[in-house]
BAZADO-770183 format. One record per residue: residue number from 1; chain; x, z, y of N, C-alpha, C, CB in turn. Coordinates in Angstrom, 3 decimals, always signed. Glycine has a CB too. Layout:
<atoms>
ATOM  pos  unit       n.x       n.z       n.y      ca.x      ca.z      ca.y       c.x       c.z       c.y      cb.x      cb.z      cb.y
ATOM  NUM     A         X         Z         Y         X         Z         Y         X         Z         Y         X         Z         Y
...
</atoms>
This chain:
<atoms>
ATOM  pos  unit       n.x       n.z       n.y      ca.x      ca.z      ca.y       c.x       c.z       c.y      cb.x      cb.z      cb.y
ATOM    1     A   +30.035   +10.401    +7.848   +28.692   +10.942    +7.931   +28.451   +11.563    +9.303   +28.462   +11.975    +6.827
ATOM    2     A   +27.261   +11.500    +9.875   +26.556   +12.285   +11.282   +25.788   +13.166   +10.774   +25.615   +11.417   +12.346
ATOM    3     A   +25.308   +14.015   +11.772   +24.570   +14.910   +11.320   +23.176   +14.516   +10.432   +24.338   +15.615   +12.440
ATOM    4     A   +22.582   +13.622   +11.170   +21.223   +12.985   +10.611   +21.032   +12.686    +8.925   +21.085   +11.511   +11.371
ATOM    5     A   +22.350   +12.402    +8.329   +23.114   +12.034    +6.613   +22.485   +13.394    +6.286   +25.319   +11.865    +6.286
ATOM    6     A   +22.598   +14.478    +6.645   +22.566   +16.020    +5.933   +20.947   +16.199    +5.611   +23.207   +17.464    +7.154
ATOM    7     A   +20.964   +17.424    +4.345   +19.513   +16.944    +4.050   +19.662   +18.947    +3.876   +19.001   +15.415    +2.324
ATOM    8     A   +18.827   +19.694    +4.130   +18.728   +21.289    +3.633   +17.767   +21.563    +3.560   +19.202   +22.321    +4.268
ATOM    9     A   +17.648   +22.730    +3.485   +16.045   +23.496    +2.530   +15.697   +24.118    +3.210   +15.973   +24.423    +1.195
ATOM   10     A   +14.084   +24.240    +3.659   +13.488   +24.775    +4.544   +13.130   +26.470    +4.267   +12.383   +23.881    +4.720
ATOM   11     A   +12.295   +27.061    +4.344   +12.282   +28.654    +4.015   +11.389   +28.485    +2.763   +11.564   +29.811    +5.335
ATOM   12     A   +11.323   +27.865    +2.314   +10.062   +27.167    +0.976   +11.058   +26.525    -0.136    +8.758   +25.524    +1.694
ATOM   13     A   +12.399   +26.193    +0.232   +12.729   +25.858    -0.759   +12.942   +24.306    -0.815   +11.915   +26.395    -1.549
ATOM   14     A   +12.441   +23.411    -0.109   +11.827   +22.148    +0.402   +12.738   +21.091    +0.942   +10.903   +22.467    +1.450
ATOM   15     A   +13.160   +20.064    +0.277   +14.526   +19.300    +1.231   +13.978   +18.527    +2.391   +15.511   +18.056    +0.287
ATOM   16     A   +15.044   +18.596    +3.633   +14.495   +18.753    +4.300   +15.443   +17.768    +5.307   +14.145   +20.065    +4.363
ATOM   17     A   +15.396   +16.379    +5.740   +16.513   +15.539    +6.109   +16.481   +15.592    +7.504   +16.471   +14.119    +5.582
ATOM   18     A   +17.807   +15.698    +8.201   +17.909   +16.152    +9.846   +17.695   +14.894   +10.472   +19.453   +16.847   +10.424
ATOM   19     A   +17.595   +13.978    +9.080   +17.363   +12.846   +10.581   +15.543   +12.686   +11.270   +17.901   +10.790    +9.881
ATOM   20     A   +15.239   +13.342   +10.970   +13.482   +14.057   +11.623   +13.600   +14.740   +12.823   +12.661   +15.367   +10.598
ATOM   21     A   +15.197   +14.872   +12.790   +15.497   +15.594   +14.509   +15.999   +14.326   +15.635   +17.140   +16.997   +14.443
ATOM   22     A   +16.486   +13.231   +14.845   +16.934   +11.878   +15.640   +16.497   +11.795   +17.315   +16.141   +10.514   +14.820
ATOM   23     A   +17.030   +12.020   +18.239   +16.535   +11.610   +19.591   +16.152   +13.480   +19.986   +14.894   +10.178   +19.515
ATOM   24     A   +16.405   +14.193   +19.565   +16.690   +15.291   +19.879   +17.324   +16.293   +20.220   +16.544   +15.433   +19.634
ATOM   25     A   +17.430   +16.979   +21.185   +18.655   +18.170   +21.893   +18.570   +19.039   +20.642   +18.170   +19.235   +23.651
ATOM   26     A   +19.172   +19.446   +19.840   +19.058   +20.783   +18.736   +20.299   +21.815   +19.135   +19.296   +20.213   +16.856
ATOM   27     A   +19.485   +22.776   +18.742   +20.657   +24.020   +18.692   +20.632   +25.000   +17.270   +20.333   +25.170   +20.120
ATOM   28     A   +21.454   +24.727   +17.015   +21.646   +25.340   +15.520   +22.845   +26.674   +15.656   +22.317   +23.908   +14.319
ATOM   29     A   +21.679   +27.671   +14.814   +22.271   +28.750   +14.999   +22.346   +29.296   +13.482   +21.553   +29.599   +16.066
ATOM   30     A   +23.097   +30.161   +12.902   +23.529   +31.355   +11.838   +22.704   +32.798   +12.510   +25.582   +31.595   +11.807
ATOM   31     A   +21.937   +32.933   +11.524   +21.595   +34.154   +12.367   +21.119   +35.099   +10.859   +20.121   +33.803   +13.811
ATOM   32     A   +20.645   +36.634   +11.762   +20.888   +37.141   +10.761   +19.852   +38.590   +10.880   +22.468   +37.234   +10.639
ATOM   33     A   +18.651   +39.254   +10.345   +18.076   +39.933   +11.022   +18.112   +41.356   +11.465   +17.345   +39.711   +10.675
ATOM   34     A   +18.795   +42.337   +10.858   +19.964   +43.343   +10.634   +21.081   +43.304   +11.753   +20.674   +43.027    +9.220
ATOM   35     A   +21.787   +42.247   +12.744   +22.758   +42.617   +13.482   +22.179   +43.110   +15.335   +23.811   +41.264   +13.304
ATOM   36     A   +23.598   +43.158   +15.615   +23.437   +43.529   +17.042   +22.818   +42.619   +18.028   +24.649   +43.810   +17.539
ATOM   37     A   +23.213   +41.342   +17.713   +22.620   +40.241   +18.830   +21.057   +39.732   +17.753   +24.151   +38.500   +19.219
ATOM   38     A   +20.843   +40.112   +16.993   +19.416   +39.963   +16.574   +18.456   +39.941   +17.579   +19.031   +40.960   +15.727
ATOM   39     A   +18.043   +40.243   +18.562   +17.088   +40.238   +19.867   +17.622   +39.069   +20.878   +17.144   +41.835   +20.714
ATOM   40     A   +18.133   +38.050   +20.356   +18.698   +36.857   +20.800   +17.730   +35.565   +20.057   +20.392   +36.873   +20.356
ATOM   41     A   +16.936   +36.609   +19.077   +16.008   +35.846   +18.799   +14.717   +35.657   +19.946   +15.639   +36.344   +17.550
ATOM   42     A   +14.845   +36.412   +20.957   +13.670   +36.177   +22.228   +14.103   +35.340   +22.753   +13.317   +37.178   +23.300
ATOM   43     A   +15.421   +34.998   +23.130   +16.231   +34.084   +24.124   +15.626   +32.630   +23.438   +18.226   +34.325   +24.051
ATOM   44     A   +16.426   +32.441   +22.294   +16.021   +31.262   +21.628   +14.530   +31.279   +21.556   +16.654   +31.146   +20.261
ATOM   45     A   +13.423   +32.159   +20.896   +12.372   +31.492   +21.390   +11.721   +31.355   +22.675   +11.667   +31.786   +20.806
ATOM   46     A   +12.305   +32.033   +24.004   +11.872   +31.361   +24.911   +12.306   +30.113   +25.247   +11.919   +31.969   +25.729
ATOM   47     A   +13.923   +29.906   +24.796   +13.812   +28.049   +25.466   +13.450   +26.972   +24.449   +15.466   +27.369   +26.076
ATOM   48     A   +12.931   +27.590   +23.344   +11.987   +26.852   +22.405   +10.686   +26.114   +23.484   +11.285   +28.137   +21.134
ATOM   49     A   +10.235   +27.617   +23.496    +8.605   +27.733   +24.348    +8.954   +26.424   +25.370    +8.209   +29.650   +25.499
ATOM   50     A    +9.651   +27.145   +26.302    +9.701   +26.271   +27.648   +10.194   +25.055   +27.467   +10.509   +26.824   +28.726
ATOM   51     A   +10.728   +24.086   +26.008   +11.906   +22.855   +26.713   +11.532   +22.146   +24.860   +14.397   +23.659   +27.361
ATOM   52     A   +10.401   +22.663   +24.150   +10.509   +21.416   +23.041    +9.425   +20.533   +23.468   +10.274   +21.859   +21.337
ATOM   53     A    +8.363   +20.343   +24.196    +7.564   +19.381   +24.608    +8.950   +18.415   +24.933    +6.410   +19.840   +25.894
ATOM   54     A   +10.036   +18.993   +26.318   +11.182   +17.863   +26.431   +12.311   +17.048   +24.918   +12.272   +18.747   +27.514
ATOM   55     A   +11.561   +18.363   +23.852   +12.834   +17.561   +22.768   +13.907   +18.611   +22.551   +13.741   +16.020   +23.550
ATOM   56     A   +13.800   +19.720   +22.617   +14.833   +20.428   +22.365   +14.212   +21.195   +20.738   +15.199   +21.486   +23.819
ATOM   57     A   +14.854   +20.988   +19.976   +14.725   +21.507   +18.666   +15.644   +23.180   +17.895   +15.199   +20.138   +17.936
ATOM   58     A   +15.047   +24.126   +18.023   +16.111   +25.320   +17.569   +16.016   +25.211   +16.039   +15.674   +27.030   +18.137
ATOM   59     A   +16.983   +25.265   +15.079   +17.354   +25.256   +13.891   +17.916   +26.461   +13.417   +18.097   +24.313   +13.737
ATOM   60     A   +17.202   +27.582   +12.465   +17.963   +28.380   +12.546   +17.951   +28.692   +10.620   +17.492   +29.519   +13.778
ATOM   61     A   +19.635   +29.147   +10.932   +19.937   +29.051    +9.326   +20.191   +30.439    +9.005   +21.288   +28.065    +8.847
ATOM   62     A   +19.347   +31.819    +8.910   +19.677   +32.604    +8.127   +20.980   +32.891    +7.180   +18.857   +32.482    +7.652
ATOM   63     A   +21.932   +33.851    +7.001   +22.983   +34.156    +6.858   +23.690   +35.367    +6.194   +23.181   +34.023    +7.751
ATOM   64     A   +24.051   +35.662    +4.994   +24.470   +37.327    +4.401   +25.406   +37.419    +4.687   +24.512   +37.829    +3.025
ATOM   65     A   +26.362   +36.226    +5.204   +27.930   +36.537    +4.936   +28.402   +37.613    +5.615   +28.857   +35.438    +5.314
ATOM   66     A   +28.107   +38.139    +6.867   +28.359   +39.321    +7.732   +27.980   +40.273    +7.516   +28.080   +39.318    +8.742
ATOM   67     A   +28.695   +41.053    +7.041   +28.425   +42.737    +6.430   +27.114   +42.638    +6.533   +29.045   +44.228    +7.329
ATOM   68     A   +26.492   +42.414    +5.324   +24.987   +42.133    +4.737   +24.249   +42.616    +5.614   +24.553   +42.733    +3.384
ATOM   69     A   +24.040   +41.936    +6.726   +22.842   +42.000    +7.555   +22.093   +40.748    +7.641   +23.175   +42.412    +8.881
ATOM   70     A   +21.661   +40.327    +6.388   +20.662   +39.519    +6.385   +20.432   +39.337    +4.762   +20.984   +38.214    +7.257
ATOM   71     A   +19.782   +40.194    +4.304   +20.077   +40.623    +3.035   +18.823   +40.423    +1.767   +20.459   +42.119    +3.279
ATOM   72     A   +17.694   +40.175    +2.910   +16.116   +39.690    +2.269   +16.027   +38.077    +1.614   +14.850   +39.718    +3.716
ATOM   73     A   +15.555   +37.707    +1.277   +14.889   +36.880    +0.785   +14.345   +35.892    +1.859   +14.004   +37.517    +0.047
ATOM   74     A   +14.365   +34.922    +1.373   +13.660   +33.989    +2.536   +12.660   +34.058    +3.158   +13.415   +32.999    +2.288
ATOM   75     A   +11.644   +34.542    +2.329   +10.329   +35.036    +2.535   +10.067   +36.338    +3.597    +9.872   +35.395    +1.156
ATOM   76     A   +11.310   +37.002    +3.306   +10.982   +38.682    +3.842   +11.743   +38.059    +5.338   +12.044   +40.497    +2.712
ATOM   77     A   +12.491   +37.186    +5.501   +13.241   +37.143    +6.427   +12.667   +36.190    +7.964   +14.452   +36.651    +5.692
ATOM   78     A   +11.624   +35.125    +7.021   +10.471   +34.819    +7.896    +9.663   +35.354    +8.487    +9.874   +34.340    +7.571
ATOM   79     A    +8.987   +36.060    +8.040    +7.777   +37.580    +8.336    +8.754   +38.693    +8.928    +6.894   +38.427    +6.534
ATOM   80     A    +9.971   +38.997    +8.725   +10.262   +39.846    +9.846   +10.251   +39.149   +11.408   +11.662   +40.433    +9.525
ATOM   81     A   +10.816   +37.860   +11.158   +11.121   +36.845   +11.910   +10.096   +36.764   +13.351   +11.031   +35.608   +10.938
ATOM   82     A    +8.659   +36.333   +12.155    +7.659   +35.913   +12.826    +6.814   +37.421   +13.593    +6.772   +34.977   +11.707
ATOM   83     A    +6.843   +38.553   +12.606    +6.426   +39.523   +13.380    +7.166   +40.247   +14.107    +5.873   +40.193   +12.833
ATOM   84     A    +8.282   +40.182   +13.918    +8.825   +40.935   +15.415    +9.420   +39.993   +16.672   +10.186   +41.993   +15.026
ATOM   85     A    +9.493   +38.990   +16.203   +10.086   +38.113   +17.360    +9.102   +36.677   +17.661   +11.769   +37.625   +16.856
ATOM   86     A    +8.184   +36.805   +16.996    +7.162   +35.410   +16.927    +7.514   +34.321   +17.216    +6.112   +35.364   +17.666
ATOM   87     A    +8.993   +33.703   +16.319    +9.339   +32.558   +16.477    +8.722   +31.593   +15.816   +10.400   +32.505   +16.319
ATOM   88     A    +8.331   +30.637   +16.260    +7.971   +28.970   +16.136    +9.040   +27.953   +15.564    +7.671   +28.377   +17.626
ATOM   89     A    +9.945   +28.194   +15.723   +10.678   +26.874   +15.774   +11.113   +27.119   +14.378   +11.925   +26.602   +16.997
ATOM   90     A   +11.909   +25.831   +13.712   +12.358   +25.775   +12.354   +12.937   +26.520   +11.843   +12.907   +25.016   +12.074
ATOM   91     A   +12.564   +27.505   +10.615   +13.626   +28.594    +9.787   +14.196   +27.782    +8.637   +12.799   +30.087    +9.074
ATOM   92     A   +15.185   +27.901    +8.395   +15.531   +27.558    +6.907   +16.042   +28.146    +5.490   +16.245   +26.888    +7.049
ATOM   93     A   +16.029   +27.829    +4.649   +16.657   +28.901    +3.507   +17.810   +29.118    +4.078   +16.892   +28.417    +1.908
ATOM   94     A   +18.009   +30.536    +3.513   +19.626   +31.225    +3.741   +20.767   +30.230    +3.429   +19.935   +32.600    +2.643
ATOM   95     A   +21.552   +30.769    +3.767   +22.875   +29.788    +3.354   +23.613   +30.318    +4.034   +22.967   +28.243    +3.583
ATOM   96     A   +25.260   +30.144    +3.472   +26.580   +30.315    +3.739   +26.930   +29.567    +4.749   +27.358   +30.093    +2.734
ATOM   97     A   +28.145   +30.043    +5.257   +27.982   +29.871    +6.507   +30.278   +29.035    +6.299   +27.278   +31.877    +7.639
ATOM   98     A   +30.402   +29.684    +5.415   +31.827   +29.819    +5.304   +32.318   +29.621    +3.440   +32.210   +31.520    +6.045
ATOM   99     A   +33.709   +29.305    +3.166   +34.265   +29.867    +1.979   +33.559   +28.725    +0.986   +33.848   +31.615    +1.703
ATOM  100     A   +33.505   +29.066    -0.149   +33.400   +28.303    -1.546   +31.886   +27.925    -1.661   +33.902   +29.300    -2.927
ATOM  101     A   +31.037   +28.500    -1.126   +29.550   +28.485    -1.195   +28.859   +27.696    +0.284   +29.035   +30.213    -1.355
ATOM  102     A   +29.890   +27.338    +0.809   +29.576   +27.076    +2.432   +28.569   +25.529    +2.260   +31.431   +26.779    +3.578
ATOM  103     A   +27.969   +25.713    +3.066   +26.610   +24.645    +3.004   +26.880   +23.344    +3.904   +25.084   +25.445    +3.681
ATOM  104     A   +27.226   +22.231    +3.396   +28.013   +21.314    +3.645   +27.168   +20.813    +5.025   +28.253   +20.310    +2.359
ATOM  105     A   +26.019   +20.995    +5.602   +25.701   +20.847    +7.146   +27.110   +22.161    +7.886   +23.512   +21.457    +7.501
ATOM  106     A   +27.458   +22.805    +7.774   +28.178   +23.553    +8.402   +29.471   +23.134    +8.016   +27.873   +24.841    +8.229
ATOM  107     A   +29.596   +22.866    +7.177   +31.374   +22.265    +7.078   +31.500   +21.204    +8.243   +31.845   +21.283    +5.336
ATOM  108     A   +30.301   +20.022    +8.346   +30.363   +19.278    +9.066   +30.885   +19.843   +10.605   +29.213   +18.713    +8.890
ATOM  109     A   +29.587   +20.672   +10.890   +29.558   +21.267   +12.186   +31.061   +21.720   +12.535   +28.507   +22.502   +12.203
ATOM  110     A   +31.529   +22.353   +11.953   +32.818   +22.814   +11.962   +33.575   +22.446   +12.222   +33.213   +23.083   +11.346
ATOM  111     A   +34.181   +21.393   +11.421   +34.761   +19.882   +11.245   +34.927   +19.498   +12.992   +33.424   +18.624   +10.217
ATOM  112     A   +33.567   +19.621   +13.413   +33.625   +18.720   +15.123   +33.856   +19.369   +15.666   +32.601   +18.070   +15.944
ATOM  113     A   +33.521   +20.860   +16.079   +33.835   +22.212   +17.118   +34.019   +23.048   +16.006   +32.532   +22.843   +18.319
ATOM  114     A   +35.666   +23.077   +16.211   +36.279   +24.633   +15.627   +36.023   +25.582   +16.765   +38.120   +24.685   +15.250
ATOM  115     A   +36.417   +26.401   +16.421   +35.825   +27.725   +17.184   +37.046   +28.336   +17.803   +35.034   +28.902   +16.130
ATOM  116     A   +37.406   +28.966   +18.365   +38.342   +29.686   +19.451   +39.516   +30.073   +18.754   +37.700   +31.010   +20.162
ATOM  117     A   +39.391   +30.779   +17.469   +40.232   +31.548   +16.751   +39.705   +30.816   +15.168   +39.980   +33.377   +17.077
ATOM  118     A   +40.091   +29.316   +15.020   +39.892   +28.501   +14.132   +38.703   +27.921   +13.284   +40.525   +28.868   +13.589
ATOM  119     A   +38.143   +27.744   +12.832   +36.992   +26.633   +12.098   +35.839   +27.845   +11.990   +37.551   +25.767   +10.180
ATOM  120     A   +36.517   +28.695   +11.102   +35.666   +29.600   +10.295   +34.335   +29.938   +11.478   +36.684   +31.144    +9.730
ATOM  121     A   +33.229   +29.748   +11.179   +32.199   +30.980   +11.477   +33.036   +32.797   +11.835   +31.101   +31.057    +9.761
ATOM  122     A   +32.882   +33.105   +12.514   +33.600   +34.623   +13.125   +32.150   +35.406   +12.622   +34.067   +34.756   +15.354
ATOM  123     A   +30.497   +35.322   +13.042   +30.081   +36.249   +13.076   +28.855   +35.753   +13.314   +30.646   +37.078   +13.748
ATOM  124     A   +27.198   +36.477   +12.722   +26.028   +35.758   +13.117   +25.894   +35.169   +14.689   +24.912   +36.709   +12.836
ATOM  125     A   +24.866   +34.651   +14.964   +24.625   +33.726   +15.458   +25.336   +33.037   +16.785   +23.587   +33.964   +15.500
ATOM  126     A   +26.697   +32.489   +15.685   +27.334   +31.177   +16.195   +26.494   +30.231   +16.028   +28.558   +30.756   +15.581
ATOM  127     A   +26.284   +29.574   +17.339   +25.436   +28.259   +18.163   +26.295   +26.931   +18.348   +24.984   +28.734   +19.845
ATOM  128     A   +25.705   +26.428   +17.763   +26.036   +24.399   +17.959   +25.171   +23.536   +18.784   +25.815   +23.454   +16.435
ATOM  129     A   +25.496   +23.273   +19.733   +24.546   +22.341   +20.543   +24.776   +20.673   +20.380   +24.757   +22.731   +22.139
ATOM  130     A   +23.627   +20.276   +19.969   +23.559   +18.605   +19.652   +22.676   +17.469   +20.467   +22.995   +18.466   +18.217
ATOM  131     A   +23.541   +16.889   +21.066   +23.106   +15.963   +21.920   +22.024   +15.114   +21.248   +24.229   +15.187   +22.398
ATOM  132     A   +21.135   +14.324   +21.722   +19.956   +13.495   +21.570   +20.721   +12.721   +20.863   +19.147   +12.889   +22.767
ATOM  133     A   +22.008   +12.354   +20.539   +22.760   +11.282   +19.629   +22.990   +12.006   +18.217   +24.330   +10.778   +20.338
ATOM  134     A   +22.908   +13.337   +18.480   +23.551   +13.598   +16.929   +24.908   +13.873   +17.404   +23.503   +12.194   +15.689
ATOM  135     A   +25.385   +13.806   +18.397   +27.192   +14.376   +18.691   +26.897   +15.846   +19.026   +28.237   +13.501   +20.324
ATOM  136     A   +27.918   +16.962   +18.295   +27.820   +17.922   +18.313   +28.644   +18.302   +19.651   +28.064   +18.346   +17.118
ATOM  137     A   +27.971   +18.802   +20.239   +28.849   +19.198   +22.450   +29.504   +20.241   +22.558   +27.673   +19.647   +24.031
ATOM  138     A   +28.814   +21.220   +22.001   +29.490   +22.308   +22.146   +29.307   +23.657   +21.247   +29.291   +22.536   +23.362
ATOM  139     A   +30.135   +24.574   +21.089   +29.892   +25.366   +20.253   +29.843   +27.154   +20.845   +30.924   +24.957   +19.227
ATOM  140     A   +29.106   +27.828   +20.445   +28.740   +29.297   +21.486   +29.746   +30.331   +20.175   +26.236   +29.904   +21.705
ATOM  141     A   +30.406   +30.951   +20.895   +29.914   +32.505   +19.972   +28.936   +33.423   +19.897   +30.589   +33.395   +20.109
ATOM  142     A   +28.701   +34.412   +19.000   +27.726   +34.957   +19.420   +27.338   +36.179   +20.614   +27.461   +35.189   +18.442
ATOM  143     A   +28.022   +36.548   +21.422   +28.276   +36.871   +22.899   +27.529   +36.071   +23.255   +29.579   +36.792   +23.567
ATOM  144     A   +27.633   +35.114   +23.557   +26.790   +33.540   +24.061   +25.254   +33.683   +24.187   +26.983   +32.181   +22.800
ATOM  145     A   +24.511   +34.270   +25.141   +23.227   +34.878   +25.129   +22.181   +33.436   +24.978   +22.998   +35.897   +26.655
ATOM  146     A   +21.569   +33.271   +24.639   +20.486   +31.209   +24.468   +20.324   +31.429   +26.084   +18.037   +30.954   +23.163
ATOM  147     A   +19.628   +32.695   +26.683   +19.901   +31.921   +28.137   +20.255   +31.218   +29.209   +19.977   +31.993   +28.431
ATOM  148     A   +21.801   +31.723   +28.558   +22.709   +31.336   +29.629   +24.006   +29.775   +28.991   +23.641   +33.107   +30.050
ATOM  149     A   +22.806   +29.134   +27.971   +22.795   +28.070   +27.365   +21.991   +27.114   +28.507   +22.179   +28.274   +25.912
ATOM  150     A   +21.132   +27.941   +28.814   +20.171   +27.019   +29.143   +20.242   +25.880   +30.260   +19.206   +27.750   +29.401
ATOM  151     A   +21.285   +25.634   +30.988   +21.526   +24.611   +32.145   +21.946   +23.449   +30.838   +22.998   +25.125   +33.597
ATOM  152     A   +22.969   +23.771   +29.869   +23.711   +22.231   +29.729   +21.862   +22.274   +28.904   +25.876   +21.842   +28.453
ATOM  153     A   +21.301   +22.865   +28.180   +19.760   +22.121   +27.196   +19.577   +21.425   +28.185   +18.156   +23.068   +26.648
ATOM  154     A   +19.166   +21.720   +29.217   +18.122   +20.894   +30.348   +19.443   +19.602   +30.839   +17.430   +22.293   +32.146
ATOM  155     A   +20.641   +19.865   +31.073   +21.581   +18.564   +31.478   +21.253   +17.379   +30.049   +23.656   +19.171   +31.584
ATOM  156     A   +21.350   +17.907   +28.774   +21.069   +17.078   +27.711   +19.768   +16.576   +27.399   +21.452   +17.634   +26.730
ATOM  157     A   +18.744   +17.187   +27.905   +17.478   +17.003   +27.733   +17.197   +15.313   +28.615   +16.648   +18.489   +28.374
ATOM  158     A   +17.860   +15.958   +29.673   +17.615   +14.807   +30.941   +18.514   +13.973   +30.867   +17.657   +15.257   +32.422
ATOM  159     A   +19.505   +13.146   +30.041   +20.016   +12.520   +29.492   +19.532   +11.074   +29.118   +20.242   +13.213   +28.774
</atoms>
């Protein structure tokens, strides 16, 4: 299976198949609205703003697993979303990130870029960057500011 096979639920509840992202740069993030790098939600929506006319798609998957800082409802977690950070780009229902409940788009992800100190998710918003093919390139921790993402988006964009 590629990424495009995976099908998840939008903030509505709604299935929702990735291959609608096909021919697209995506960056898929765990995020969470309660933590420290939460204001990483400006980063990501500025290279939303500036670079999806080119095809760059942000995916972001809401997350409790980290000492419950993301603890609302899908609903409450959009509207904080949208009013304090006025993001645009795709939210999706919560989901696990890790463990027995883990949401089989992220097993995948995993699967291709383990992470520094092994597979697991470490902490909200760990970042996956996906080439216009659907090959997963690279993987951020969350230290990893979306800014300073922003050379390889634009190297993949121009691809």
């Amino acid at each position: 299976m590629g990424i495009y096979d995976y099908v998840v639920k939008d903030k509505q509840g709604e299935d929702v198949s990735l291959s609608r992202y096909k021919g697209k740069v995506l960056l898929i993030v765990n995020t969470a609205t309660g933590c420290g790098f939460t204001p990483q939600y400006n980063g990501l929506q500025t290279l939303y703003e500036k670079y999806k006319e080119q095809g760059l798609e942000v995916l972001d998957f809401p997350c409790n697993q980290f000492a419950n800082q993301a603890p609302g409802s899908d609903a409450q977690i959009s509207d904080f979303c949208s009013l304090r950070y006025h993001i645009t780009f795709d939210q999706f229902s919560k989901i696990c990130v890790n463990g027995e409940k883990e949401d089989p788009l992220y097993t995948y992800l995993k699967s291709q870029k383990g992470g520094v100190m092994g597979k697991n998710i470490k902490w909200n918003f760990t970042k996956f960057l996906v080439n216009k093919e659907g090959h997963i390139v690279a993987r951020y921790g969350s230290a990893k500011a979306p800014e300073d993402m922003e050379s390889e988006i634009v190297r993949l964009l121009e691809e």
